[in-house]
TORKELO-226218 format. One record per residue (C-alpha): chain; residue number from 0; x, y, z negated; residue in one letter. Coordinates in nm, 4 decimals. Layout:
N
['A' NUM [X Y Z] 'A']
...
//
This chain:
428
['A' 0 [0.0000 0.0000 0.0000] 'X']
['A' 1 [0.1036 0.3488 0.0497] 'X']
['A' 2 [0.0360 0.7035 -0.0524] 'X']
['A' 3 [0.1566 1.0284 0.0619] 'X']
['A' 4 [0.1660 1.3409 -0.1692] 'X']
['A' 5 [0.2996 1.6862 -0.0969] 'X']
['A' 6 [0.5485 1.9159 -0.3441] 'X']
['A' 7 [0.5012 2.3207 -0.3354] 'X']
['A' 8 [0.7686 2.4969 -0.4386] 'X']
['A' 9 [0.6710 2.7530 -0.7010] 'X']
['A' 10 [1.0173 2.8667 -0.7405] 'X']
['A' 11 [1.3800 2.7870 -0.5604] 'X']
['A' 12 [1.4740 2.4582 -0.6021] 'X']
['A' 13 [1.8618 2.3060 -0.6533] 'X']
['A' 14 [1.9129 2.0094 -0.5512] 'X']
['A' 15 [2.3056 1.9043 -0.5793] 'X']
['A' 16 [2.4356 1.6351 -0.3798] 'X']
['A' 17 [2.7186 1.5599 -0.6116] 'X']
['A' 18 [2.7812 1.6036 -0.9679] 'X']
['A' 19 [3.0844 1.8721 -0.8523] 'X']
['A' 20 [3.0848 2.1805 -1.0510] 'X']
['A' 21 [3.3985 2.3521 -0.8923] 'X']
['A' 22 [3.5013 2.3465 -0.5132] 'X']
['A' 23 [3.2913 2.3232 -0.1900] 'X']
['A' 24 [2.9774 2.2042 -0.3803] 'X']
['A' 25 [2.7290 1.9816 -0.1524] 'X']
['A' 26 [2.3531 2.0874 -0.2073] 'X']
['A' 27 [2.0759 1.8881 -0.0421] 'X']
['A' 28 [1.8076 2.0169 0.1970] 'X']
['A' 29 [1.5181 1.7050 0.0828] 'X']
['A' 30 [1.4099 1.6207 -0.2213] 'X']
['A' 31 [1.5799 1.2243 -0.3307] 'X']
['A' 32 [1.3164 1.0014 -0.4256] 'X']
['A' 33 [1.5432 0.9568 -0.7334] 'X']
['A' 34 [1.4563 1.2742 -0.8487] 'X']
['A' 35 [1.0734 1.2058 -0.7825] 'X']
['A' 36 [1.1072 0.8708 -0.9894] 'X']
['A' 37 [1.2543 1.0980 -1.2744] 'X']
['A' 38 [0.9523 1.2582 -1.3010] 'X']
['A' 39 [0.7724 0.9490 -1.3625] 'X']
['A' 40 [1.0143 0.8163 -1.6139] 'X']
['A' 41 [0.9589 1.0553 -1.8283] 'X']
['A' 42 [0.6417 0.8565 -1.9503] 'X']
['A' 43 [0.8943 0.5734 -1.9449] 'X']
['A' 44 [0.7276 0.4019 -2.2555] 'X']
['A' 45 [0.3988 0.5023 -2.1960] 'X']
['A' 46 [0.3891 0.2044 -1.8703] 'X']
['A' 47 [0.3284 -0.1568 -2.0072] 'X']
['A' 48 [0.5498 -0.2905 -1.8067] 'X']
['A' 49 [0.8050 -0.0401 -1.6784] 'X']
['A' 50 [1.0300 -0.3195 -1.5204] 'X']
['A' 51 [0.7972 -0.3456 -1.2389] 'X']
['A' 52 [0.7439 0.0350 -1.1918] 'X']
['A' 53 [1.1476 0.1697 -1.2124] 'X']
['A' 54 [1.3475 -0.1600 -1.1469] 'X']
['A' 55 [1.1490 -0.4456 -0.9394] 'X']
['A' 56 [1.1282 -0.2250 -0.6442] 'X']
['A' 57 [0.7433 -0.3683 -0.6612] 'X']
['A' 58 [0.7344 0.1032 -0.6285] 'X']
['A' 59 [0.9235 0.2479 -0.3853] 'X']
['A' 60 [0.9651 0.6444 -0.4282] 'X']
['A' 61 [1.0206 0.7588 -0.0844] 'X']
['A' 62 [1.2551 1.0671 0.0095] 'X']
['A' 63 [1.0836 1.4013 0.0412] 'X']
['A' 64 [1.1350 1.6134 0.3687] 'X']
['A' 65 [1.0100 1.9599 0.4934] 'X']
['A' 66 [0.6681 1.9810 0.6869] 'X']
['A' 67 [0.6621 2.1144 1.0260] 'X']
['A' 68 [0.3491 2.1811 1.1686] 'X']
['A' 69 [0.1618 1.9871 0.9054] 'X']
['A' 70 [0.3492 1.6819 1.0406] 'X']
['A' 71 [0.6180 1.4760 0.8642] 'X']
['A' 72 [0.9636 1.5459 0.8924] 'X']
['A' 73 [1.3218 1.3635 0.9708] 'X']
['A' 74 [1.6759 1.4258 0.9483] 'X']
['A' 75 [1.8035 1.5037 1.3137] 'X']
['A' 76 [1.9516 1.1819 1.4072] 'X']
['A' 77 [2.2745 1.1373 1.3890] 'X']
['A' 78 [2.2502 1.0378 1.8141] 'X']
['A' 79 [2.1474 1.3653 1.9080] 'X']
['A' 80 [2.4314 1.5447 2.1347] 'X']
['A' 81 [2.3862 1.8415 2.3233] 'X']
['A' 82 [2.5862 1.9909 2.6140] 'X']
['A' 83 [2.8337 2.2352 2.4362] 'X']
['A' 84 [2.7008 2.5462 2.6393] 'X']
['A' 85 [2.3592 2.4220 2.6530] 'X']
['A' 86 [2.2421 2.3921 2.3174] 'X']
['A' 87 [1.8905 2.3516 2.4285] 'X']
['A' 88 [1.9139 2.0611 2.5925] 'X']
['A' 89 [1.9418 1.7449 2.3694] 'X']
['A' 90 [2.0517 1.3654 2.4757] 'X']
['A' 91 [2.0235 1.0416 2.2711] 'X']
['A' 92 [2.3952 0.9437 2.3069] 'X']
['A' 93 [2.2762 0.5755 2.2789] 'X']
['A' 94 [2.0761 0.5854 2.5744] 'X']
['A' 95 [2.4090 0.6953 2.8112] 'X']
['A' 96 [2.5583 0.4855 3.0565] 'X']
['A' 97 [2.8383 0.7190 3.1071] 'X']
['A' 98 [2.8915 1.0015 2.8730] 'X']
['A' 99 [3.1555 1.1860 3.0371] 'X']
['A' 100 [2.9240 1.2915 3.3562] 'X']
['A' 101 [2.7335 1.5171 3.0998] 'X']
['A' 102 [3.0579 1.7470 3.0425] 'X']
['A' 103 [3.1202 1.8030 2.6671] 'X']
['A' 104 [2.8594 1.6781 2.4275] 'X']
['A' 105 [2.8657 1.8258 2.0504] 'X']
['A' 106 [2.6507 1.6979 1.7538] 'X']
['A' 107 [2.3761 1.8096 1.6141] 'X']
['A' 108 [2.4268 1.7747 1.2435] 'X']
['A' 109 [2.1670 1.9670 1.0299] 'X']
['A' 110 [1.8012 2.0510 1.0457] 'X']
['A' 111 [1.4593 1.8066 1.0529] 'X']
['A' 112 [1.2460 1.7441 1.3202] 'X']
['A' 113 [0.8853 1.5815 1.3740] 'X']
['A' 114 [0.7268 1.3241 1.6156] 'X']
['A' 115 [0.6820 1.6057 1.8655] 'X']
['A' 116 [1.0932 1.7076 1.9001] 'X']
['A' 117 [0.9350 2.0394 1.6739] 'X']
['A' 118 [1.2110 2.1404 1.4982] 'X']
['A' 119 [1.2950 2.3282 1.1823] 'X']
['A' 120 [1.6018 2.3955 0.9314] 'X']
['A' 121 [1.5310 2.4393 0.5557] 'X']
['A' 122 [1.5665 2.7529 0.4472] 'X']
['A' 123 [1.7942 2.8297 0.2117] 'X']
['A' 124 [1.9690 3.1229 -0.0039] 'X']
['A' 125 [2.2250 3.2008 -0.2347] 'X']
['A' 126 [2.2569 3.3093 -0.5804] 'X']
['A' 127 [2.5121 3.4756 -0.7378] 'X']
['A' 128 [2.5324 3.4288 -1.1390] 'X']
['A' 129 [2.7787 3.4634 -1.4517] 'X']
['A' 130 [2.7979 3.2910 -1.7499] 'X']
['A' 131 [2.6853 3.4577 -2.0996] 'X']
['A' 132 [2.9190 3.5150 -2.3629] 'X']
['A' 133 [2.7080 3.5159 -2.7401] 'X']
['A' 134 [3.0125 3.6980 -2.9112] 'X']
['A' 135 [2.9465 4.0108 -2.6894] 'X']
['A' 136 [2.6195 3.9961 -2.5910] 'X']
['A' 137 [2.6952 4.0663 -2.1874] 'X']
['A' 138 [2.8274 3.8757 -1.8922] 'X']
['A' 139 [3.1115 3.6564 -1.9704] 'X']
['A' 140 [3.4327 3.7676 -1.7914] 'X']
['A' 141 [3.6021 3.5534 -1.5569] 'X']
['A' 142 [3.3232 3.3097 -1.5534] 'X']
['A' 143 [3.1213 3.3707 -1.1855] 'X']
['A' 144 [2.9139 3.0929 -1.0401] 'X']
['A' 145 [2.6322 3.0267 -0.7237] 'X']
['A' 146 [2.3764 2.8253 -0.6439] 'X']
['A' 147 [2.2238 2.7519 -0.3342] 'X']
['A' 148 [1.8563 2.6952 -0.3421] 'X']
['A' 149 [1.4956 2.5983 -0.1135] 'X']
['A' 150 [1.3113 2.8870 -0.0859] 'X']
['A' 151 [1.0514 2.9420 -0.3080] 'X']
['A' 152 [0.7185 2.8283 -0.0776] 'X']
['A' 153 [0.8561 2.5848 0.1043] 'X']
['A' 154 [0.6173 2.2398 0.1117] 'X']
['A' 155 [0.7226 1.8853 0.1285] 'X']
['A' 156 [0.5706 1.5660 0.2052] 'X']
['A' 157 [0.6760 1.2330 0.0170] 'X']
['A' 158 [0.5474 0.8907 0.0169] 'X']
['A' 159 [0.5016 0.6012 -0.2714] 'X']
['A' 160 [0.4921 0.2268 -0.1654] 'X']
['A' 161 [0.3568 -0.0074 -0.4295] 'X']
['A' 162 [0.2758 -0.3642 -0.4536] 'X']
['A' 163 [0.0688 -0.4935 -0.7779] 'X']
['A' 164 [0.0969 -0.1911 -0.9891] 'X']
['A' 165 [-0.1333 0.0692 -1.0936] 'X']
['A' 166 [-0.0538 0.3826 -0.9313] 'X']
['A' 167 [-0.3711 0.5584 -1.0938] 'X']
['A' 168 [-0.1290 0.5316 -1.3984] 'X']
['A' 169 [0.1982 0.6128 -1.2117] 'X']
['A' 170 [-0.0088 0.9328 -1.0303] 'X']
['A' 171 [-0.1036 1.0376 -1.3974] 'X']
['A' 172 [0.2580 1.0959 -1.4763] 'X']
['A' 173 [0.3539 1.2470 -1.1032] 'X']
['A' 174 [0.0662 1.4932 -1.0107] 'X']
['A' 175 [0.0422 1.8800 -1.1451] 'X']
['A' 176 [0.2736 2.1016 -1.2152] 'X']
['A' 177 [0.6540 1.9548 -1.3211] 'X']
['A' 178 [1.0475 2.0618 -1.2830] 'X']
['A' 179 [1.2812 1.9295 -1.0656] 'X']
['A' 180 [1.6439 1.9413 -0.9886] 'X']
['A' 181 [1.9212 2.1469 -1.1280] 'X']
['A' 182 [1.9089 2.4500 -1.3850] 'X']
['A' 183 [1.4722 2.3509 -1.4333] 'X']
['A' 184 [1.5023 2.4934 -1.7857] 'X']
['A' 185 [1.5210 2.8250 -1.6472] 'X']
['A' 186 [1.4589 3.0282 -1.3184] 'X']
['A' 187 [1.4587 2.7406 -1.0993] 'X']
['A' 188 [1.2506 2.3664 -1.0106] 'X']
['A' 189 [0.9028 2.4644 -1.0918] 'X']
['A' 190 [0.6716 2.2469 -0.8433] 'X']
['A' 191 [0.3679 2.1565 -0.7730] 'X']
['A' 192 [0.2406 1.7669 -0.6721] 'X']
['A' 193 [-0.0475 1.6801 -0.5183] 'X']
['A' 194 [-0.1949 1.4178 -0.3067] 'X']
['A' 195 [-0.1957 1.4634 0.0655] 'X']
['A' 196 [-0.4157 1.2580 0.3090] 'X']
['A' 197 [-0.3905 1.2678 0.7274] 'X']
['A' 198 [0.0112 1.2706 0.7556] 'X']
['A' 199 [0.1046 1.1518 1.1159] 'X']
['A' 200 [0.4103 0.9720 1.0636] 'X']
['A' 201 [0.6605 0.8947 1.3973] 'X']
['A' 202 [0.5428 0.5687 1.5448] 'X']
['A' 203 [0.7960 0.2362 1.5275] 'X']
['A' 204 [0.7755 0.0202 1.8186] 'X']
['A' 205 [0.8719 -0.3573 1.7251] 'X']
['A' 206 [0.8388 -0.5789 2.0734] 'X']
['A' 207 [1.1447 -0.3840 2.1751] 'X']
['A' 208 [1.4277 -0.6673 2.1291] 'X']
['A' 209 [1.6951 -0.5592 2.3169] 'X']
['A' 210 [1.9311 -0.2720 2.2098] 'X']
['A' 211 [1.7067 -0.1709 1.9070] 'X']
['A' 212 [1.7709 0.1752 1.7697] 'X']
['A' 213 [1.7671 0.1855 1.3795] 'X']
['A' 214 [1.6922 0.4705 1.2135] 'X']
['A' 215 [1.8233 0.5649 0.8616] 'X']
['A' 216 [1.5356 0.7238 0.7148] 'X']
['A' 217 [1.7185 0.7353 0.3572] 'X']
['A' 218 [2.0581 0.6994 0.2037] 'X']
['A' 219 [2.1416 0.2798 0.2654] 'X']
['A' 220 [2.3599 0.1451 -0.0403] 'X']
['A' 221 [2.4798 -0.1991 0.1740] 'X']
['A' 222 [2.6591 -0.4853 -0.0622] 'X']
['A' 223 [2.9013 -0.7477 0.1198] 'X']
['A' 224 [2.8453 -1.1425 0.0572] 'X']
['A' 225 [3.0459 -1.0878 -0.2368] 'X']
['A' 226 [2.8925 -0.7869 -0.3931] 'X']
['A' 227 [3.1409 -0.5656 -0.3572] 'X']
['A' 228 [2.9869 -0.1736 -0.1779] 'X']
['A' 229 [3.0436 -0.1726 0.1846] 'X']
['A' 230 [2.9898 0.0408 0.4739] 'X']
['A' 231 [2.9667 -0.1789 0.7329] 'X']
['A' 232 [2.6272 -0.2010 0.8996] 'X']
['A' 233 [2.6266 -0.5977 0.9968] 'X']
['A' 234 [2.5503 -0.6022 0.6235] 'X']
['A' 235 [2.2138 -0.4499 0.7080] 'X']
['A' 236 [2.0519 -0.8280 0.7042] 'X']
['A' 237 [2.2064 -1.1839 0.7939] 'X']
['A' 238 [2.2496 -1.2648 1.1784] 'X']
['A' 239 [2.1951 -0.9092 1.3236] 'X']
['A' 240 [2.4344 -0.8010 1.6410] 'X']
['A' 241 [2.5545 -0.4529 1.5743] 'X']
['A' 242 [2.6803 -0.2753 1.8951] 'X']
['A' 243 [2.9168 -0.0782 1.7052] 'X']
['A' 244 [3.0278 0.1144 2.0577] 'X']
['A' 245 [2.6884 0.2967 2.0592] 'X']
['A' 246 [2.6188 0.3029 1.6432] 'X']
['A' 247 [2.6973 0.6677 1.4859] 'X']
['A' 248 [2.6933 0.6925 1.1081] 'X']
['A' 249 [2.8018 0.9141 0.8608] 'X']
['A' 250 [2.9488 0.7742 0.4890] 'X']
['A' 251 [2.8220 0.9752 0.1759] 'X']
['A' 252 [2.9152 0.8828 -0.2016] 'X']
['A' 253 [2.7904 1.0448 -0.4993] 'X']
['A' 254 [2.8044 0.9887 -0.8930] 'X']
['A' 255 [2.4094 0.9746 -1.0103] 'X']
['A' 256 [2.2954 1.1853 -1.3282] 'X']
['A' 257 [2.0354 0.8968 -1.5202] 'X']
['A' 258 [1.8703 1.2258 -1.7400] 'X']
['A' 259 [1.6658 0.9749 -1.9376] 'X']
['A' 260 [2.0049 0.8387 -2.1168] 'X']
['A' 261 [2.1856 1.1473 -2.0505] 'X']
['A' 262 [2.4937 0.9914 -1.8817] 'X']
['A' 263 [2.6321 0.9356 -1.5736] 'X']
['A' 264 [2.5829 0.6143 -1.3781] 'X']
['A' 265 [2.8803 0.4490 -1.1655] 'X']
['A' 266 [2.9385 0.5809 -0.8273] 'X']
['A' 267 [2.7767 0.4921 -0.5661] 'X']
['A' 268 [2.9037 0.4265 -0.2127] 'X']
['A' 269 [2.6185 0.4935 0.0740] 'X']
['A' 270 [2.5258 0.5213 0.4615] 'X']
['A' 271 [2.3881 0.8786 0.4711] 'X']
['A' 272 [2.0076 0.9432 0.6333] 'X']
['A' 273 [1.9921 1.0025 1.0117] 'X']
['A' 274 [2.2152 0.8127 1.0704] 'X']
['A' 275 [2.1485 0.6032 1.3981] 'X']
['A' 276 [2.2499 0.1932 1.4321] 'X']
['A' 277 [2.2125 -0.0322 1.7430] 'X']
['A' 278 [2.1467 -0.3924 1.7537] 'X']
['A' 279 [2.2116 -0.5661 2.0596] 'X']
['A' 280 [1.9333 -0.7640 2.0211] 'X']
['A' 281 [1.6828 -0.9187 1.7312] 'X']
['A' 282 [1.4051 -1.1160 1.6646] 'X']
['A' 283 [1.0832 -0.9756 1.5328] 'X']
['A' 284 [1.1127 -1.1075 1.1787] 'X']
['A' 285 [1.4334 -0.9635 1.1815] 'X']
['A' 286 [1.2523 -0.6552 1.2081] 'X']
['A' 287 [0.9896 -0.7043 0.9705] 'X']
['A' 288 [1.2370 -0.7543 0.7432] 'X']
['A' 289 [1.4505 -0.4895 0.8000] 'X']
['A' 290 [1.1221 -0.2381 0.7700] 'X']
['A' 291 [1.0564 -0.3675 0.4193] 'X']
['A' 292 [1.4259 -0.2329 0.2986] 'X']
['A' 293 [1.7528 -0.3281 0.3233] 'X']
['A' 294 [2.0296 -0.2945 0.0796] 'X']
['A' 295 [2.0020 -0.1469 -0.3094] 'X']
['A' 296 [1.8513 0.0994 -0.4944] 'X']
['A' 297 [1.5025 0.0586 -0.3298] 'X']
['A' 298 [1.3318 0.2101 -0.6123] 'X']
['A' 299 [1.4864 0.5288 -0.5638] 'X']
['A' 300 [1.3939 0.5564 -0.1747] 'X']
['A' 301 [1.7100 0.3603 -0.0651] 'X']
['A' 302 [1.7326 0.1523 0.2142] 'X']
['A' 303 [1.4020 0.3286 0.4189] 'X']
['A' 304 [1.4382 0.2239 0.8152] 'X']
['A' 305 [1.2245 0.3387 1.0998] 'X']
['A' 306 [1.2820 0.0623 1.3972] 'X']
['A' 307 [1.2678 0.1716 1.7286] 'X']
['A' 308 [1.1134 0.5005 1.6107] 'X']
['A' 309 [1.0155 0.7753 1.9764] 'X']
['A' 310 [1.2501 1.0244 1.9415] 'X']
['A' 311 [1.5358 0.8033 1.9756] 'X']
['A' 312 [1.3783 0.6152 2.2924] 'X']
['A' 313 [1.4012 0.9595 2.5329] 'X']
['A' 314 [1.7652 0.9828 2.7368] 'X']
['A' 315 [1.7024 1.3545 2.7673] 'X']
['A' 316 [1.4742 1.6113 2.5514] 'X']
['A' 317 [1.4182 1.9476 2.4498] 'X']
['A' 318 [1.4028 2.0542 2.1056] 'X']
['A' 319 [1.1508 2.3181 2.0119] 'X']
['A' 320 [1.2381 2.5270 1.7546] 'X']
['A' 321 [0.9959 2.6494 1.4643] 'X']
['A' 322 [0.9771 2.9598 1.2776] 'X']
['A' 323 [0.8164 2.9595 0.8965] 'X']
['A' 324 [0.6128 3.2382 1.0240] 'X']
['A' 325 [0.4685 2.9956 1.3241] 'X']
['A' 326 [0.3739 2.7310 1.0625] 'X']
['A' 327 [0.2148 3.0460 0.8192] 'X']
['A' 328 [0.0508 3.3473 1.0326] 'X']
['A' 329 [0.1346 3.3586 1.4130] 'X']
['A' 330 [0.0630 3.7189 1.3880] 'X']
['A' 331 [0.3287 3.9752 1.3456] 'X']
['A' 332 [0.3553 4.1071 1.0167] 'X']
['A' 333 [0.4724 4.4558 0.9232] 'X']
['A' 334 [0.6630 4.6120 0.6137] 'X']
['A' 335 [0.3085 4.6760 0.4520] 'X']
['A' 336 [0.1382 4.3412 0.5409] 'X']
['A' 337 [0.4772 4.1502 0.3817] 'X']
['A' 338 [0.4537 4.3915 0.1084] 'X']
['A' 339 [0.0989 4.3212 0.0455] 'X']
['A' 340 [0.1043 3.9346 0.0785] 'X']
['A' 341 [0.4766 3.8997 -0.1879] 'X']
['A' 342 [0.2514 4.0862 -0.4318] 'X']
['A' 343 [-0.0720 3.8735 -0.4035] 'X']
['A' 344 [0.1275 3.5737 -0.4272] 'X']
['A' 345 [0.3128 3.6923 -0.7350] 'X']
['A' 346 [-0.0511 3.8084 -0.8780] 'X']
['A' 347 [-0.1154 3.4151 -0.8067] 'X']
['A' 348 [0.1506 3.2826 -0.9791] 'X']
['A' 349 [0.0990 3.5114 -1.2531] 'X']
['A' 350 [-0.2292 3.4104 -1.2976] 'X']
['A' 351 [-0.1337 2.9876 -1.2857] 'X']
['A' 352 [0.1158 3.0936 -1.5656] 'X']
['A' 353 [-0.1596 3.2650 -1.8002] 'X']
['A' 354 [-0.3571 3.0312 -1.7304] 'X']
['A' 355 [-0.0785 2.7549 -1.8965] 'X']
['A' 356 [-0.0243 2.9964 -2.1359] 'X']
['A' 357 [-0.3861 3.0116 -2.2655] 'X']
['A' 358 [-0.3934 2.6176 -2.3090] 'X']
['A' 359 [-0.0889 2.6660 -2.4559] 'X']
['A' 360 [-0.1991 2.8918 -2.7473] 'X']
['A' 361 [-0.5452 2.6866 -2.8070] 'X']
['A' 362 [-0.3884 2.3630 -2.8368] 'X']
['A' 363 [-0.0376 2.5025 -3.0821] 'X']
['A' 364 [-0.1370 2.8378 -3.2353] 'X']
['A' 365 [-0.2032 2.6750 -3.5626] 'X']
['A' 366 [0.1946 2.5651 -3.5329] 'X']
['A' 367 [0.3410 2.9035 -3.5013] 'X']
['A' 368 [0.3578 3.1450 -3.8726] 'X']
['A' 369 [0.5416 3.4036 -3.6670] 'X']
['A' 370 [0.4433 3.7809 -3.6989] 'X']
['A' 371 [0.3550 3.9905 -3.4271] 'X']
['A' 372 [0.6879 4.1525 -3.4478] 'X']
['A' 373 [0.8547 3.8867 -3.4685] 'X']
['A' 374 [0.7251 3.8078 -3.0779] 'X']
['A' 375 [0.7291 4.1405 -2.9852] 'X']
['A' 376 [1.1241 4.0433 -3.0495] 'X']
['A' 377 [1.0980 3.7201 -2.8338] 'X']
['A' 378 [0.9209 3.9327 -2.5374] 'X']
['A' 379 [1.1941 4.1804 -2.5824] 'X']
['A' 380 [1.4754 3.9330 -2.5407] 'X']
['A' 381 [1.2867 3.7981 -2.2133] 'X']
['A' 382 [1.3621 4.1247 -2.0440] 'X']
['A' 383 [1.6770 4.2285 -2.1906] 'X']
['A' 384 [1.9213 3.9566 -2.1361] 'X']
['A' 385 [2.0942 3.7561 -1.8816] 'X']
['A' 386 [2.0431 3.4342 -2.0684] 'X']
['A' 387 [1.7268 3.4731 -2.3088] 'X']
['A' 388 [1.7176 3.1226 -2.3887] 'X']
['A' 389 [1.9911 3.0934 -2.6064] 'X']
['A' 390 [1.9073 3.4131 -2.7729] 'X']
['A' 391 [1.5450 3.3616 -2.8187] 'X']
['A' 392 [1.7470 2.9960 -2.9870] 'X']
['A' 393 [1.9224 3.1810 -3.2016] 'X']
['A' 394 [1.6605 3.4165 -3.3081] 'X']
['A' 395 [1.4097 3.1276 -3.4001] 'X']
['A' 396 [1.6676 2.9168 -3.5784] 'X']
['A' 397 [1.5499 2.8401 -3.9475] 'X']
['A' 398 [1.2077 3.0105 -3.8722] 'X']
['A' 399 [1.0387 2.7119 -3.7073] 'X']
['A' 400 [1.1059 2.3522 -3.6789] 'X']
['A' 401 [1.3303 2.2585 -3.4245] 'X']
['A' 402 [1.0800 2.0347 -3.2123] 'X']
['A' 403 [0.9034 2.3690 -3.1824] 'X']
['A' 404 [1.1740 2.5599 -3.0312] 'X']
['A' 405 [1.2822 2.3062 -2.8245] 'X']
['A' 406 [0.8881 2.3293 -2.7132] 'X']
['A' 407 [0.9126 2.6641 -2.6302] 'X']
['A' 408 [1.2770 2.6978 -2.4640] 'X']
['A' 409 [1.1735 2.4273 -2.1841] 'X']
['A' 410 [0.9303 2.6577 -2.0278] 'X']
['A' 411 [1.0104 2.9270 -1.7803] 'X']
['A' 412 [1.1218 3.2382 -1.9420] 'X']
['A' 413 [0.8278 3.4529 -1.7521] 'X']
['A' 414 [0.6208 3.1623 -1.8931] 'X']
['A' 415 [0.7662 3.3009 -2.2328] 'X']
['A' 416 [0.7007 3.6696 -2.2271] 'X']
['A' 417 [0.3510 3.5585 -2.1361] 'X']
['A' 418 [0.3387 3.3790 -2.4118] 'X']
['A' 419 [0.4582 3.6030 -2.6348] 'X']
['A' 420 [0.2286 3.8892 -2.5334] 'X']
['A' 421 [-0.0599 3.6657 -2.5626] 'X']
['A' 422 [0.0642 3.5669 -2.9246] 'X']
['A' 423 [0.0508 3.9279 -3.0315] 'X']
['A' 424 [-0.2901 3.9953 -2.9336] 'X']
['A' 425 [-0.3761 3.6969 -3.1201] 'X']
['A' 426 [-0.2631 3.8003 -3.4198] 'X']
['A' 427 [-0.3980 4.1484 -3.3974] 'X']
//
């Protein structure tokens, strides 16, 4: 069985693609199914039998891509060339008899596209920041740092395969309002989940035997006969013919972050998605087999592969390039219609946050002995420093239980304010 569900970013989202904290840092364009299987362990304890939910693979929690055009999204393929002064004009490098009669080919290497050759990069942007020094109460010298982040808005589509369990429960734990990715504690990772129905996915074509393209729709952890990590794809399944002349893939290794024991995991050594293998020729169980997942980590949306999918059976092709505006308002907006529609969306997500905040106060005001000064402080910390968490830590410590702070500090710090200004008129 499968389900599809779709994430809106309420806020940028960081997604790193390696536990780096200094150098040429990788960041991700997707969203990993690990991170959407995260979510869902959280209620680790609350499943009565969590072995078959996290570890059987019985629940498979799919990569999340960008829509375009309403339509699901995939890595550019890894086969994709284009003529090095025509970058219009796109050829699956597979499909070539003789390469060289199309002058110089380059790779295409980044953005997603659809069933339809639409195509689309994620936007992105960059944030400077600085550490905070507590001794002096400013930015801490010497101590500059970025991020780069999905734009706030942006929507993605994800899928969950299950066998056996109940995903009624599993949804109960995934859908609403939750954090994601890197730094969720305080400007950035707010989403929103919800169901999705009508996704057109590519279509597969399986009575194709002869040179059949594979498609690496995920990240493909492969394991030799003697379980040792390996990068070679004949260890995609038994008996396969790999026609390694024609096969382009790209190696990726990473060290994964497990946050429910707060430690590290051992590396892991992968086949990177969009990447593009040829078999010479298989049988249709082969196939079948293949579709259900091949190597490790299935759980976490490893080992996804689209057989034979269309846009790797066209020799030559256009790609057509999408704007966000196309997929938003086709009609040409000005200084004061941009202007007007940034300020009804914040007004939006204003009102979703006071909203929270009133549940908030009705189900813990009883907790809470502080005086309305006392949050008139905590609202004044929210807009005077560059890291209000720790100070609105500090400022709480000894006057509340600990659980209760904690409470508090995991929601946004606008979420705070709100909170806070809400509190006073409580009290008064």
């Amino acid at each position: 069985m499968k389900r599809f569900y779709k994430i809106k970013l309420l806020s940028d989202l960081v997604l790193k693609a390696s536990a780096n904290n200094e150098g040429n840092i990788r960041y991700l364009d997707y969203i990993p199914g690990s991170a959407i299987l995260g979510i869902v362990a959280r209620e680790y304890e609350s499943f009565e039998n969590p072995f078959d939910v996290f570890h059987s693979s019985k629940v498979r929690f799919k990569d999340a891509t960008i829509l375009i055009k309403g339509k699901k999204s995939y890595k550019v393929p890894l086969s994709f060339y284009y003529e090095k002064l025509n970058p219009e004009s796109f050829y699956n490098i597979h499909m070539l008899k003789d390469i060289f009669s199309k002058g110089q080919l380059k790779q295409k290497r980044s953005g997603y596209i659809n069933e339809d050759f639409e195509f689309r990069e994620v936007d992105m942007r960059y944030s400077q920041k600085s550490a905070y020094d507590k001794k002096k109460r400013r930015s801490k010298d010497g101590s500059m740092f970025g991020y780069r982040s999905i734009e706030k808005g942006s929507e993605f589509v994800f899928e969950i395969e299950y066998d056996g369990v109940d995903i009624d429960q599993i949804e109960k734990a995934l859908l609403g309002k939750r954090h994601i990715g890197k730094s969720k504690s305080a400007e950035y990772g707010y989403v929103e989940i919800s169901k999705i129905e009508g996704i057109k996915e590519v279509k597969e074509n399986f009575e194709k035997l002869e040179n059949v393209a594979l498609y690496f729709n995920s990240k493909v952890a492969l394991f030799d006969s003697e379980g040792n990590p390996t990068t070679d794809v004949k260890w995609i399944l038994d008996g396969v013919e790999v026609d390694y002349s024609k096969t382009q893939i790209k190696l990726y290794s990473y060290i994964p972050y497990n946050e429910k024991r707060k430690y590290f995991d051992s590396e892991r050594f992968c086949i990177d998605k969009g990447s593009v293998v040829i078999l010479k020729r298989a049988t249709k169980e082969q196939l079948e087999r293949i579709k259900k997942g091949v190597g490790a980590f299935l759980s976490e949306g490893f080992g996804d592969v689209l057989v034979n999918p269309s846009f790797l059976q066209k020799e030559k092709f256009d790609l057509k390039k999408v704007e966000i505006k196309d997929e938003v308002n086709s009609i040409h907006e000005g200084q004061i219609t941009l202007f007007l529609k940034q300020r009804k969306e914040k007004e939006e997500y204003i009102d979703s946050l006071l909203k929270d905040v009133d549940e908030f106060i009705e189900n813990y005001k009883d907790w809470y002995k502080l005086s309305s000064s006392q949050w008139g402080r905590i609202r004044a910390i929210c807009r005077s420093f560059d890291n209000p968490k720790e100070e609105i830590r500090e400022y709480l410590d000894k006057k509340i239980k600990k659980e209760l702070i904690d409470l508090i500090i995991s929601k946004d710090v606008k979420f705070i304010e709100l909170l806070a200004m809400n509190f006073q008129k409580e009290l008064k």
